[in-house]
PyMOL Python script that loads the backbone (N, CA, C, O; Angstrom):
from pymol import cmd

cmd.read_pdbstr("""\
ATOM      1  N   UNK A   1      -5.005 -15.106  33.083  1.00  0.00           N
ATOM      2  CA  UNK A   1      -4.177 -13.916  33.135  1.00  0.00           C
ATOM      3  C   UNK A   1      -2.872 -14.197  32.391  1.00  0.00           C
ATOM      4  O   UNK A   1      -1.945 -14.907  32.778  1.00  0.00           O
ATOM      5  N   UNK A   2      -2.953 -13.635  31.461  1.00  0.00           N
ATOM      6  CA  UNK A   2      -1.336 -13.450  30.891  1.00  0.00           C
ATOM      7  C   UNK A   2       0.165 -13.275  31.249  1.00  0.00           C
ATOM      8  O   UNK A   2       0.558 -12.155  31.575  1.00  0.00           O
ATOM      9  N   UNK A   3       0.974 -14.266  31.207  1.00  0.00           N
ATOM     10  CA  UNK A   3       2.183 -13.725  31.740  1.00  0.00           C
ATOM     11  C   UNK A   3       3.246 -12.211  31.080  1.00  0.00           C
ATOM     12  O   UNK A   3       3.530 -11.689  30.002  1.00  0.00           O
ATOM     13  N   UNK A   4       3.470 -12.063  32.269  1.00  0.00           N
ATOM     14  CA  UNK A   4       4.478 -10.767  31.390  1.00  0.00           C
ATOM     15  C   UNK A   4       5.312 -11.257  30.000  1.00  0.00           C
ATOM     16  O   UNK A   4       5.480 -10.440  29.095  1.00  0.00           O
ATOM     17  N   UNK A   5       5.710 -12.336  29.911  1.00  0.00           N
ATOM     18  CA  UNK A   5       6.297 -12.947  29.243  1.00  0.00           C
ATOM     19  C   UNK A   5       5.257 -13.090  27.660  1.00  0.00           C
ATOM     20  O   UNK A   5       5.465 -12.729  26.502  1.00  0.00           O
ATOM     21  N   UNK A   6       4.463 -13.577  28.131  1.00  0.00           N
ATOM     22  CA  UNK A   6       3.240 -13.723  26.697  1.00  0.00           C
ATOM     23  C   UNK A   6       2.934 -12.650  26.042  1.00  0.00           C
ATOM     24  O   UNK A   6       2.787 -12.562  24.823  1.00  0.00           O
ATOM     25  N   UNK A   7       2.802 -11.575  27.062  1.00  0.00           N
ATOM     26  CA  UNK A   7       2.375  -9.987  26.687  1.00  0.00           C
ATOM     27  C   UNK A   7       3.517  -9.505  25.757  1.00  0.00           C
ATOM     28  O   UNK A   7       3.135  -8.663  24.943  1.00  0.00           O
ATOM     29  N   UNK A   8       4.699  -9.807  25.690  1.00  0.00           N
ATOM     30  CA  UNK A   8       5.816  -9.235  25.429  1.00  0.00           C
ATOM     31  C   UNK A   8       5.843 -10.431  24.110  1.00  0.00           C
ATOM     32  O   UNK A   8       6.494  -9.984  23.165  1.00  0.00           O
ATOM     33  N   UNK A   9       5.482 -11.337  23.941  1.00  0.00           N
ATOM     34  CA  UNK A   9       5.198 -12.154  22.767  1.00  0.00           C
ATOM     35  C   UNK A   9       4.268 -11.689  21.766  1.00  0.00           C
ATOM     36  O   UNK A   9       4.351 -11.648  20.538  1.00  0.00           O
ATOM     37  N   UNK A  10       3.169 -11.274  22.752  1.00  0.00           N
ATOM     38  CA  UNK A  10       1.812 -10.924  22.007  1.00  0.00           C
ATOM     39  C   UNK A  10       2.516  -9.239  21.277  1.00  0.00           C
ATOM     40  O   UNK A  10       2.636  -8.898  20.100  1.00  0.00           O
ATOM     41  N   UNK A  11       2.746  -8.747  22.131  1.00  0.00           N
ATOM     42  CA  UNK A  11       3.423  -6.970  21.572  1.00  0.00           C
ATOM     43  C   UNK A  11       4.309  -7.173  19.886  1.00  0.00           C
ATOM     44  O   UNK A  11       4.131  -6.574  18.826  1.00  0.00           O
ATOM     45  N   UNK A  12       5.340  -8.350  20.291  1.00  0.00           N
ATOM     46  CA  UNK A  12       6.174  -8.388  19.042  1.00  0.00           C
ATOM     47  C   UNK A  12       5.540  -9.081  17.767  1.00  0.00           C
ATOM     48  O   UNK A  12       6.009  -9.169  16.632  1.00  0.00           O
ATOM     49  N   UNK A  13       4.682  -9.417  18.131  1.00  0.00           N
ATOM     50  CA  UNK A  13       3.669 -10.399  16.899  1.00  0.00           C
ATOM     51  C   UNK A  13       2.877  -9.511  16.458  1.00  0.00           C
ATOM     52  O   UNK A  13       2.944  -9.253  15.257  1.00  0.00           O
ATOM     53  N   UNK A  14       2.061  -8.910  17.168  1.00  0.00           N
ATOM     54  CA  UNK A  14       1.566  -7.451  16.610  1.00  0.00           C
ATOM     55  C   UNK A  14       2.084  -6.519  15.818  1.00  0.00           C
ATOM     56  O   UNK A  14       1.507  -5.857  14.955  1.00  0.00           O
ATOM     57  N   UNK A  15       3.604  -6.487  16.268  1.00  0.00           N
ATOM     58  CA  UNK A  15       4.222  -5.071  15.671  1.00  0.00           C
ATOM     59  C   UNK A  15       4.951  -5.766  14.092  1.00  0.00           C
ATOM     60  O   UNK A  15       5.075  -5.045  13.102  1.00  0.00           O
ATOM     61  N   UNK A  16       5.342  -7.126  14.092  1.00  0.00           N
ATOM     62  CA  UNK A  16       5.311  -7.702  12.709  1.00  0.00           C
ATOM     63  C   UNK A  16       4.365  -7.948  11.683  1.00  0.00           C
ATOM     64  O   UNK A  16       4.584  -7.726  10.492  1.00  0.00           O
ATOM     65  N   UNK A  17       3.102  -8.497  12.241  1.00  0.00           N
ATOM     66  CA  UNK A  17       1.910  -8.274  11.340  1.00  0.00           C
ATOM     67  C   UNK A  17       1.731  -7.112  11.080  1.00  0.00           C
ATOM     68  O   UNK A  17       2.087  -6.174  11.793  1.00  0.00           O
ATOM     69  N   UNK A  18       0.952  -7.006   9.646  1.00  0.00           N
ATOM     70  CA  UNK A  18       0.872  -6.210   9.235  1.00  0.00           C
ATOM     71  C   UNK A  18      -0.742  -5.927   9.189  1.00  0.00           C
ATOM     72  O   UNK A  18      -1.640  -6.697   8.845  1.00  0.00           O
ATOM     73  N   UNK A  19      -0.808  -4.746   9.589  1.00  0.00           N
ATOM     74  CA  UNK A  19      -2.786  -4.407  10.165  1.00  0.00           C
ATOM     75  C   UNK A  19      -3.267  -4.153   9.117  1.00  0.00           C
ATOM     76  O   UNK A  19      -2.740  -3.944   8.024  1.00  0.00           O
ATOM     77  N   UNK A  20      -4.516  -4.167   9.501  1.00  0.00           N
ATOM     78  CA  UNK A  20      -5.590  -3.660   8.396  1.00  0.00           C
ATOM     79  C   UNK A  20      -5.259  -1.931   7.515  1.00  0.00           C
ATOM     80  O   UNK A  20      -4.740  -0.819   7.612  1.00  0.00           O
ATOM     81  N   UNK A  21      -5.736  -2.501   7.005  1.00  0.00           N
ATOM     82  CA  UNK A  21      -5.613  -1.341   5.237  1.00  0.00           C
ATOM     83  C   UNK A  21      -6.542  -1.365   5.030  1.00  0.00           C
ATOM     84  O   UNK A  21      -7.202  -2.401   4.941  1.00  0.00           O
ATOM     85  N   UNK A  22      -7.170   0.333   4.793  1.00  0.00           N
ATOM     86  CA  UNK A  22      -8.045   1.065   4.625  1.00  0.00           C
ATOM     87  C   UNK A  22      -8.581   0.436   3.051  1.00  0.00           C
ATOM     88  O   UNK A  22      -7.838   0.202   2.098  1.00  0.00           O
ATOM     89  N   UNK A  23     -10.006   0.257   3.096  1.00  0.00           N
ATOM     90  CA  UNK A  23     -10.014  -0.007   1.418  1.00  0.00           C
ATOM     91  C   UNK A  23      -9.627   1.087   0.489  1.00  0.00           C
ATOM     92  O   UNK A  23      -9.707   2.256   0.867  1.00  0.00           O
ATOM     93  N   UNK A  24      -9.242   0.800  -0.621  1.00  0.00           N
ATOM     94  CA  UNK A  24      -8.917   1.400  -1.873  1.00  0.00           C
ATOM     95  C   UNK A  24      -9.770   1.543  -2.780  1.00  0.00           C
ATOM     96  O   UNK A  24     -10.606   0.666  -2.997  1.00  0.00           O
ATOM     97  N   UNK A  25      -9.719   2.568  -3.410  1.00  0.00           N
ATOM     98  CA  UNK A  25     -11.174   2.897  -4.707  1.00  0.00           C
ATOM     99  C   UNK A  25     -10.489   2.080  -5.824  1.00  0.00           C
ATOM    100  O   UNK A  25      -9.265   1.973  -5.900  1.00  0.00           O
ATOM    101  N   UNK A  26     -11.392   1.489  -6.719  1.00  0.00           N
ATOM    102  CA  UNK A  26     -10.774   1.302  -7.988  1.00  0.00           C
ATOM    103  C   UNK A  26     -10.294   1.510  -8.733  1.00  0.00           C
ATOM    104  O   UNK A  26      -9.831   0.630  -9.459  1.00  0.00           O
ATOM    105  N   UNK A  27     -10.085   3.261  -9.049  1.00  0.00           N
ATOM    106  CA  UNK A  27      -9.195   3.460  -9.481  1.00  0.00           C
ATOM    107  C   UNK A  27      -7.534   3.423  -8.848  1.00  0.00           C
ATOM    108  O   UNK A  27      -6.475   3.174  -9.424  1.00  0.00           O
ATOM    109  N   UNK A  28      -7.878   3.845  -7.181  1.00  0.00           N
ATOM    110  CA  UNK A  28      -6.364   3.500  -6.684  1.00  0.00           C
ATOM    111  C   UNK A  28      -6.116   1.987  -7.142  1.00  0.00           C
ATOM    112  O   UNK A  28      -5.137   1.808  -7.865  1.00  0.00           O
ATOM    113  N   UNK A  29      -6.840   0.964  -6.823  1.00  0.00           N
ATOM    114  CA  UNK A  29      -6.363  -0.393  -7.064  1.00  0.00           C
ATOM    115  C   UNK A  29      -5.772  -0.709  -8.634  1.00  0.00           C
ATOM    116  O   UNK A  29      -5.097  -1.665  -9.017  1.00  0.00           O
ATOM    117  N   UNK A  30      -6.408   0.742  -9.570  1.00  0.00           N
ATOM    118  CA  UNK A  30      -5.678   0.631 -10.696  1.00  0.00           C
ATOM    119  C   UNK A  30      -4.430   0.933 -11.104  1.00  0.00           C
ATOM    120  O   UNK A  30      -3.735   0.349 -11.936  1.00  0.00           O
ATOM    121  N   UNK A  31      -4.125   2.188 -10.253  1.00  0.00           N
ATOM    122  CA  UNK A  31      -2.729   2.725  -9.922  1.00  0.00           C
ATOM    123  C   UNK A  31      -1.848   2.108  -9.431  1.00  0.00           C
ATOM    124  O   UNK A  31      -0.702   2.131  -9.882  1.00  0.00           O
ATOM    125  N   UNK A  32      -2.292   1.267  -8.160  1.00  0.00           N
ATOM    126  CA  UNK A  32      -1.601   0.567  -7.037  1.00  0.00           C
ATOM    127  C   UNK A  32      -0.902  -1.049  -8.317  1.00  0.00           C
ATOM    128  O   UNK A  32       0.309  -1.252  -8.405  1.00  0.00           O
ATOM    129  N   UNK A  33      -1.897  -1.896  -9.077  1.00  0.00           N
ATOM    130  CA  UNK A  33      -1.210  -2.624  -9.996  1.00  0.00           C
ATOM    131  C   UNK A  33      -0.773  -2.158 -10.696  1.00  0.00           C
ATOM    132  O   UNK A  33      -0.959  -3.062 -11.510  1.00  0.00           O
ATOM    133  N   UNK A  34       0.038  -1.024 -11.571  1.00  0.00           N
ATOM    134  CA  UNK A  34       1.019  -0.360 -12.151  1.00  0.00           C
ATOM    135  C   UNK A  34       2.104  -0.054 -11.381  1.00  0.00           C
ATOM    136  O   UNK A  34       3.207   0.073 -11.914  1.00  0.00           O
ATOM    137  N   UNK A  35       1.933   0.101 -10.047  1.00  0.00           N
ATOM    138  CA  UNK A  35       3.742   0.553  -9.073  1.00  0.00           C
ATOM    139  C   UNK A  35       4.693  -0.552  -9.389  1.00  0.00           C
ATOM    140  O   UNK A  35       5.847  -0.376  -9.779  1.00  0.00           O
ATOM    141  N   UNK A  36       4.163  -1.615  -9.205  1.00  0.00           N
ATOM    142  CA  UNK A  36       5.439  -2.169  -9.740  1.00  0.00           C
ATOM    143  C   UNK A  36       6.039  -2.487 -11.226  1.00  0.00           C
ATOM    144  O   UNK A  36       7.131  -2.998 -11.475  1.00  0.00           O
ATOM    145  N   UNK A  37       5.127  -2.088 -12.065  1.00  0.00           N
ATOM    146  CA  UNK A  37       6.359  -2.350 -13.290  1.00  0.00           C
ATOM    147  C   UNK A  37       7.253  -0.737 -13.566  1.00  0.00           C
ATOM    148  O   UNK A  37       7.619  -0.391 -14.690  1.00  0.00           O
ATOM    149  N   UNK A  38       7.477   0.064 -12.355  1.00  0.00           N
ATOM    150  CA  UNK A  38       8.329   0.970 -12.828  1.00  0.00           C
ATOM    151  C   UNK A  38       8.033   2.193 -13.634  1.00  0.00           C
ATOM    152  O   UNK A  38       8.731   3.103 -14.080  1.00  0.00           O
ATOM    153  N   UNK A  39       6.943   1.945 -13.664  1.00  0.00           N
ATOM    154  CA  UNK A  39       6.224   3.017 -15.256  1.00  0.00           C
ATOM    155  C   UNK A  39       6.481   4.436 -14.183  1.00  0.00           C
ATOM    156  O   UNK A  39       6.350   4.466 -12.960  1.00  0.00           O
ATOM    157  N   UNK A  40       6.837   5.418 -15.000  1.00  0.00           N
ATOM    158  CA  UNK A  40       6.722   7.002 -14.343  1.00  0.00           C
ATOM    159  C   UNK A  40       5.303   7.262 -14.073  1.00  0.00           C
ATOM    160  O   UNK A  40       4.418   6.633 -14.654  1.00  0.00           O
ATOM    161  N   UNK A  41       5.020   8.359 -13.029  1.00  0.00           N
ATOM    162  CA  UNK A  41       3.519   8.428 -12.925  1.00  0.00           C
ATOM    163  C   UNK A  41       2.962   9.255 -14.026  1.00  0.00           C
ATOM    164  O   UNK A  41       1.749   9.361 -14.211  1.00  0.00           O
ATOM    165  N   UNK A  42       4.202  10.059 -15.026  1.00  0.00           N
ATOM    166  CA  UNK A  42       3.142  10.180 -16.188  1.00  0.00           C
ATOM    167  C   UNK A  42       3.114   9.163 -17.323  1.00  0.00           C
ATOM    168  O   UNK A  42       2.247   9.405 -18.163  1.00  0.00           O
ATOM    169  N   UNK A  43       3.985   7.896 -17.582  1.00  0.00           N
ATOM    170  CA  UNK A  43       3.515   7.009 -18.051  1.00  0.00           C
ATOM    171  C   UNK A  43       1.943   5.862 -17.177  1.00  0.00           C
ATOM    172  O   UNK A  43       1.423   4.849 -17.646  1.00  0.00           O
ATOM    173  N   UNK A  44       1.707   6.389 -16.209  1.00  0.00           N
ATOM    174  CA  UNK A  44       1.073   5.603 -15.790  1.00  0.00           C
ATOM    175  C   UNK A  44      -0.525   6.515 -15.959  1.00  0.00           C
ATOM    176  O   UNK A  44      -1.636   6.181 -16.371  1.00  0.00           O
ATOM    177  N   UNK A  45      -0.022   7.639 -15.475  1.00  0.00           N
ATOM    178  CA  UNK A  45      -1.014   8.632 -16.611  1.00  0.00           C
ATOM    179  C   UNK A  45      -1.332   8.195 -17.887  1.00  0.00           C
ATOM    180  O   UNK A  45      -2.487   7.771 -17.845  1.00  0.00           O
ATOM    181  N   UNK A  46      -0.930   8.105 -18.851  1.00  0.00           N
ATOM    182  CA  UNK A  46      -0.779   7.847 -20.286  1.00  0.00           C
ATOM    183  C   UNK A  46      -1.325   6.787 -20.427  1.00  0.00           C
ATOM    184  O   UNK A  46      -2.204   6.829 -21.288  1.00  0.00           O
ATOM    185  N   UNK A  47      -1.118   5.339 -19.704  1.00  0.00           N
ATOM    186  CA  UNK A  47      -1.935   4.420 -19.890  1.00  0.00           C
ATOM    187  C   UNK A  47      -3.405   4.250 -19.437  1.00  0.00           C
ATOM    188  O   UNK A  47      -4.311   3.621 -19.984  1.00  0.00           O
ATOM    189  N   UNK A  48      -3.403   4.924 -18.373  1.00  0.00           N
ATOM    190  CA  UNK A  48      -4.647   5.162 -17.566  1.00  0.00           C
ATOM    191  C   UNK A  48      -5.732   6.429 -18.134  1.00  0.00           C
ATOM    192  O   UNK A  48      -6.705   6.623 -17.406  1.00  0.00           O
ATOM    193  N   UNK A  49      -5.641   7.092 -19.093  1.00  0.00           N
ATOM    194  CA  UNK A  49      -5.832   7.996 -19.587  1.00  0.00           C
ATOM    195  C   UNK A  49      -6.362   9.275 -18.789  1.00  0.00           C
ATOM    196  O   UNK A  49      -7.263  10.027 -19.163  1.00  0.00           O
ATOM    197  N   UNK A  50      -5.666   9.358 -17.691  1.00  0.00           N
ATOM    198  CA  UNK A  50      -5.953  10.380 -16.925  1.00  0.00           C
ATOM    199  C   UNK A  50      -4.645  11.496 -16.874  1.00  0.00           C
ATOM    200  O   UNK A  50      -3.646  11.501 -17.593  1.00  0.00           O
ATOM    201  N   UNK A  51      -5.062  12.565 -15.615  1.00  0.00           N
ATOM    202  CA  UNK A  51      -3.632  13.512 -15.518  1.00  0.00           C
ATOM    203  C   UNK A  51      -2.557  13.115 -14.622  1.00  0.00           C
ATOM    204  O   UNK A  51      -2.814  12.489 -13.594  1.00  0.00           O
ATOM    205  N   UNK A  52      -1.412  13.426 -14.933  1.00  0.00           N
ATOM    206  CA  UNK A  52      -0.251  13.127 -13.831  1.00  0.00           C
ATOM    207  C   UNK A  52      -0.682  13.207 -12.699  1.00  0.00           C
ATOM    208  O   UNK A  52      -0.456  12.359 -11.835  1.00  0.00           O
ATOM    209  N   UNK A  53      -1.604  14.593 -12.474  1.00  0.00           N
ATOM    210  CA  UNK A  53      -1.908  15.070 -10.997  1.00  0.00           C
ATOM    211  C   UNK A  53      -2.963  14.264 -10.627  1.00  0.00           C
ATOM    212  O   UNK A  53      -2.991  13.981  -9.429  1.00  0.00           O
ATOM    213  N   UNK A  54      -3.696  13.889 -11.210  1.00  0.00           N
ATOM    214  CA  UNK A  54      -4.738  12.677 -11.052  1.00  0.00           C
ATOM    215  C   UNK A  54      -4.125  11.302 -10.540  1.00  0.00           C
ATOM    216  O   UNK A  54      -4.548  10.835  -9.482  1.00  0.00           O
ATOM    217  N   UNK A  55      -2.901  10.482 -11.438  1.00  0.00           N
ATOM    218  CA  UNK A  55      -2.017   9.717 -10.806  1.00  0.00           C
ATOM    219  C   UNK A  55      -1.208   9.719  -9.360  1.00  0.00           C
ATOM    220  O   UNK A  55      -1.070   8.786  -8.569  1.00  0.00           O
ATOM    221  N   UNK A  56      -0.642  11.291  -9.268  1.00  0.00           N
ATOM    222  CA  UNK A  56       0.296  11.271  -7.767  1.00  0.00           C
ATOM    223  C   UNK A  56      -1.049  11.651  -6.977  1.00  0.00           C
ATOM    224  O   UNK A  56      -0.891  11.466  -5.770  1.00  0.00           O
ATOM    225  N   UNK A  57      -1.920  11.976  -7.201  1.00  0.00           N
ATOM    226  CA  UNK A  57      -3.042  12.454  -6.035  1.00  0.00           C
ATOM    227  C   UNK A  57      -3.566  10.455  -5.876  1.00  0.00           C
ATOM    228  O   UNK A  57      -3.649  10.082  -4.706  1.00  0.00           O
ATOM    229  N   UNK A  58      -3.715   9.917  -6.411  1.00  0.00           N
ATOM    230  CA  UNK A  58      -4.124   8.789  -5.820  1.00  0.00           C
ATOM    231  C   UNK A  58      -2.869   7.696  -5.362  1.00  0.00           C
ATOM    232  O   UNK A  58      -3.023   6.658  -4.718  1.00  0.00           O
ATOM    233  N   UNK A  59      -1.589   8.255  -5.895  1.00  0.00           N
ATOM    234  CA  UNK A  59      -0.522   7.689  -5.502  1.00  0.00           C
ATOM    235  C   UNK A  59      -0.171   7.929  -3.910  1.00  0.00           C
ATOM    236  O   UNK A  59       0.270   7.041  -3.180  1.00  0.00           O
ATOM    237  N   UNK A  60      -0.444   9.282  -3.497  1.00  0.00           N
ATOM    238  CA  UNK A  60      -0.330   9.672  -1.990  1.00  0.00           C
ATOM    239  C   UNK A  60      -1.614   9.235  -0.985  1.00  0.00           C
ATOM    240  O   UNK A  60      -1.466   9.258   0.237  1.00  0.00           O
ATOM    241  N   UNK A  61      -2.661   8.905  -1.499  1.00  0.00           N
ATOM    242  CA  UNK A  61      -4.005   8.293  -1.216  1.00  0.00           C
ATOM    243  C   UNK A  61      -3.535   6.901  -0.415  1.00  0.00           C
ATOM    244  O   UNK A  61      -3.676   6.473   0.731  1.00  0.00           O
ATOM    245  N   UNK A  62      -2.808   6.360  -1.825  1.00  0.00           N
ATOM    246  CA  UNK A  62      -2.784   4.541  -1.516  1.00  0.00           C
ATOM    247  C   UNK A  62      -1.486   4.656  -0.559  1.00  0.00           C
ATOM    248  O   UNK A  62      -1.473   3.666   0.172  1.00  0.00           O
ATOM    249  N   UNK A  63      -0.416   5.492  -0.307  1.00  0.00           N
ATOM    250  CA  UNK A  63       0.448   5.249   0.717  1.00  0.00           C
ATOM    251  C   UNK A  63      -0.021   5.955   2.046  1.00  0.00           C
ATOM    252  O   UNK A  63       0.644   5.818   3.073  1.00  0.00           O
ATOM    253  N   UNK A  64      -1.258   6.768   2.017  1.00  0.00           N
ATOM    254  CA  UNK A  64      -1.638   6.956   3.385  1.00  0.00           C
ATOM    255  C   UNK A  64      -2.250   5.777   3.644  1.00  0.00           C
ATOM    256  O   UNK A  64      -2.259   5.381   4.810  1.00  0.00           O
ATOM    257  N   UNK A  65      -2.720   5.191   2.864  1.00  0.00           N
ATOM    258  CA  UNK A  65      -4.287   3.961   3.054  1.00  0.00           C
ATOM    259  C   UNK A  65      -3.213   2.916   3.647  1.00  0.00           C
ATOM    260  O   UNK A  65      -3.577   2.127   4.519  1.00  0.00           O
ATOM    261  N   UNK A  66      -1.910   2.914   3.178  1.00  0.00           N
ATOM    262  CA  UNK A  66      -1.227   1.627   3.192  1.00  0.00           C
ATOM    263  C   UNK A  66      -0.093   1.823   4.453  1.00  0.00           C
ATOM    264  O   UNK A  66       0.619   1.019   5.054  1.00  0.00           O
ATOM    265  N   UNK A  67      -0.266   3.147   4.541  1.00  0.00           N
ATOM    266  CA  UNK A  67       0.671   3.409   5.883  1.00  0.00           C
ATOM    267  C   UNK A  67       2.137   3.418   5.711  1.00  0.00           C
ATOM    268  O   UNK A  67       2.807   3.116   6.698  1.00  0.00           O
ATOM    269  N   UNK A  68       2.733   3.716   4.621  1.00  0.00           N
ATOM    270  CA  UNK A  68       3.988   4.199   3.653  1.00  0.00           C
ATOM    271  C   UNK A  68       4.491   5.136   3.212  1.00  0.00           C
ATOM    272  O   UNK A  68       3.896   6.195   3.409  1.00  0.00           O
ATOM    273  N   UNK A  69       5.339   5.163   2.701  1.00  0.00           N
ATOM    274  CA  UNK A  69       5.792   6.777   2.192  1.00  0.00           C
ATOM    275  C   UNK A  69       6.835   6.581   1.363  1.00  0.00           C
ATOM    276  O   UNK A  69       7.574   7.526   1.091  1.00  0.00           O
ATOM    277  N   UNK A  70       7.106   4.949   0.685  1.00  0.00           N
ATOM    278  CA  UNK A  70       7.749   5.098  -0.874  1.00  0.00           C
ATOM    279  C   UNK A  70       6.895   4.136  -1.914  1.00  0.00           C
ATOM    280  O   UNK A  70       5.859   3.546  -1.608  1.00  0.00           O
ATOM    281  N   UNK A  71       7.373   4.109  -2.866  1.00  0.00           N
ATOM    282  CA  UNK A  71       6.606   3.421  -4.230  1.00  0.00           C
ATOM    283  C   UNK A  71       6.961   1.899  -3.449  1.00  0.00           C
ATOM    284  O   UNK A  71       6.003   1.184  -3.156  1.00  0.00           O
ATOM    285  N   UNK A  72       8.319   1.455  -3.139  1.00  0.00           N
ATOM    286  CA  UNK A  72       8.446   0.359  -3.041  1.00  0.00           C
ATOM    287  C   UNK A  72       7.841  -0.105  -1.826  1.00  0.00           C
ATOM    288  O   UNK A  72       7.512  -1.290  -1.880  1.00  0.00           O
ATOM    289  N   UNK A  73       7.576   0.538  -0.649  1.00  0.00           N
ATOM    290  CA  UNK A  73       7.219  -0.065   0.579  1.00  0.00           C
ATOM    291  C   UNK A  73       5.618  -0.291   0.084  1.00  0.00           C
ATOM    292  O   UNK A  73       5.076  -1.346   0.414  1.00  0.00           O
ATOM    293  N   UNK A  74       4.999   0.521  -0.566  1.00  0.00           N
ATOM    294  CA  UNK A  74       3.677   0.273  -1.250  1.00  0.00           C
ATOM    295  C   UNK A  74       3.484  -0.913  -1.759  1.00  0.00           C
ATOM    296  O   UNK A  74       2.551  -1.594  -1.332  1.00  0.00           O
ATOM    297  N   UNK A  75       4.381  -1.420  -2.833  1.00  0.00           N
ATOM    298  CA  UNK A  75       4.202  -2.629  -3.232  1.00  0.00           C
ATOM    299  C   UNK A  75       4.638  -3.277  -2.234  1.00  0.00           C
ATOM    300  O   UNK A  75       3.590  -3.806  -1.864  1.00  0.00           O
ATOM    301  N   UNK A  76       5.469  -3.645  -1.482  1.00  0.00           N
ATOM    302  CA  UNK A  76       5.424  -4.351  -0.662  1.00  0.00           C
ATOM    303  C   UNK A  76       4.740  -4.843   0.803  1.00  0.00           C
ATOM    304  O   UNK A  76       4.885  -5.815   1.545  1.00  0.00           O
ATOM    305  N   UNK A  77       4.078  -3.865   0.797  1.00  0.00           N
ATOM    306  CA  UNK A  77       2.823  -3.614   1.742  1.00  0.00           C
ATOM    307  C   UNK A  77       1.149  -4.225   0.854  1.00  0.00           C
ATOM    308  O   UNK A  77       0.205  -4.765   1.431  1.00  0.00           O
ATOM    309  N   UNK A  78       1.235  -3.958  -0.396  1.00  0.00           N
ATOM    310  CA  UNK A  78      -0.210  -4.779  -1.152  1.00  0.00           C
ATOM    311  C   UNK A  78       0.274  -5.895  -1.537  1.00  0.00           C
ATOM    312  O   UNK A  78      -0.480  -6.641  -2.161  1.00  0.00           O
ATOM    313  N   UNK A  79       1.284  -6.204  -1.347  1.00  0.00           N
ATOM    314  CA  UNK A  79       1.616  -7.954  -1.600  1.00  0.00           C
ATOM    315  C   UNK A  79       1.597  -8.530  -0.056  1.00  0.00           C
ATOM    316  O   UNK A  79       1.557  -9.757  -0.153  1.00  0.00           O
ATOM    317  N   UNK A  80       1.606  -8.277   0.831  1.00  0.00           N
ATOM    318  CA  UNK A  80       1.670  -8.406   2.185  1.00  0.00           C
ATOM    319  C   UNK A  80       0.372  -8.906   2.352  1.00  0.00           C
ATOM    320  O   UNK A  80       0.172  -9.936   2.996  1.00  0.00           O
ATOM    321  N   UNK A  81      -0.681  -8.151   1.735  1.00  0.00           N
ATOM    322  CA  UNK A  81      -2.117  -7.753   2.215  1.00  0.00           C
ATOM    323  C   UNK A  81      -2.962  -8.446   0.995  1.00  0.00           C
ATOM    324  O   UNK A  81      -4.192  -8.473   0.953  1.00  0.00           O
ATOM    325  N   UNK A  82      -2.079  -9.005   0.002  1.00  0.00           N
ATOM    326  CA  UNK A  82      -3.316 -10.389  -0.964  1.00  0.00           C
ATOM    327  C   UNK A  82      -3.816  -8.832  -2.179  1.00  0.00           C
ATOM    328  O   UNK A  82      -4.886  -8.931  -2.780  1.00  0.00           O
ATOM    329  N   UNK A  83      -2.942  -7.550  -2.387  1.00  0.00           N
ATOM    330  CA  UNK A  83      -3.792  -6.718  -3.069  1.00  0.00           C
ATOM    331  C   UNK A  83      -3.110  -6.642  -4.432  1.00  0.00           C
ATOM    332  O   UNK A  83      -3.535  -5.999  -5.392  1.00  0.00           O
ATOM    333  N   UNK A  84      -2.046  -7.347  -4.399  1.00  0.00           N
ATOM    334  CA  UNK A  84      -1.293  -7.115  -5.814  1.00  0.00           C
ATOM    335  C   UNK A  84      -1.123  -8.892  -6.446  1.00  0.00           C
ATOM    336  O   UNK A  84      -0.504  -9.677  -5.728  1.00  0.00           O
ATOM    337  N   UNK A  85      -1.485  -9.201  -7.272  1.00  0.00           N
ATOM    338  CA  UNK A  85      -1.298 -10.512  -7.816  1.00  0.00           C
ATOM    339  C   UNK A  85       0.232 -10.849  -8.518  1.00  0.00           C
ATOM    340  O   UNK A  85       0.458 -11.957  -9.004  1.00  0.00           O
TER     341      UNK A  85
END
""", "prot")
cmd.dss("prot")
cmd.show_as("cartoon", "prot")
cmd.util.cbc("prot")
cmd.orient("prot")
């Protein structure tokens, strides 16, 4: 049986790790390695040869998947998780 004490160890170790992430399609994982060099999402369009709306539609994809809601917590959430090299 666990002490109250451990439980309250175990709670804060939990809430620092960072949980599982939904997999990503390949093309998000293509999007997701472009957030960090800064590129606009219609330069990232442009390289990717797709549409802007094609880019922010998988841009809002990978921060639901990743459990975020800016460019930077994204990257810092797939470097967390072994997804950005």
């Amino acid at each position: 049986m666990a002490t109250p004490f451990a439980r309250r160890v175990a709670a804060v170790l939990a809430a620092i790790r960072p949980g599982p992430v939904a997999p990503l399609s390949e093309r998000e994982r293509a999007v997701l390695e472009l957030l960090p060099s800064l590129l606009s999402a219609g330069e990232i369009a442009d390289e990717l040869t797709v549409s802007v709306n094609t880019v922010k539609s998988h841009i809002r994809s990978i921060y639901g998947k990743l459990g975020v809601s800016t460019r930077r917590d994204a990257v810092c959430r797939a470097q967390e998780h072994g997804l950005l090299t």
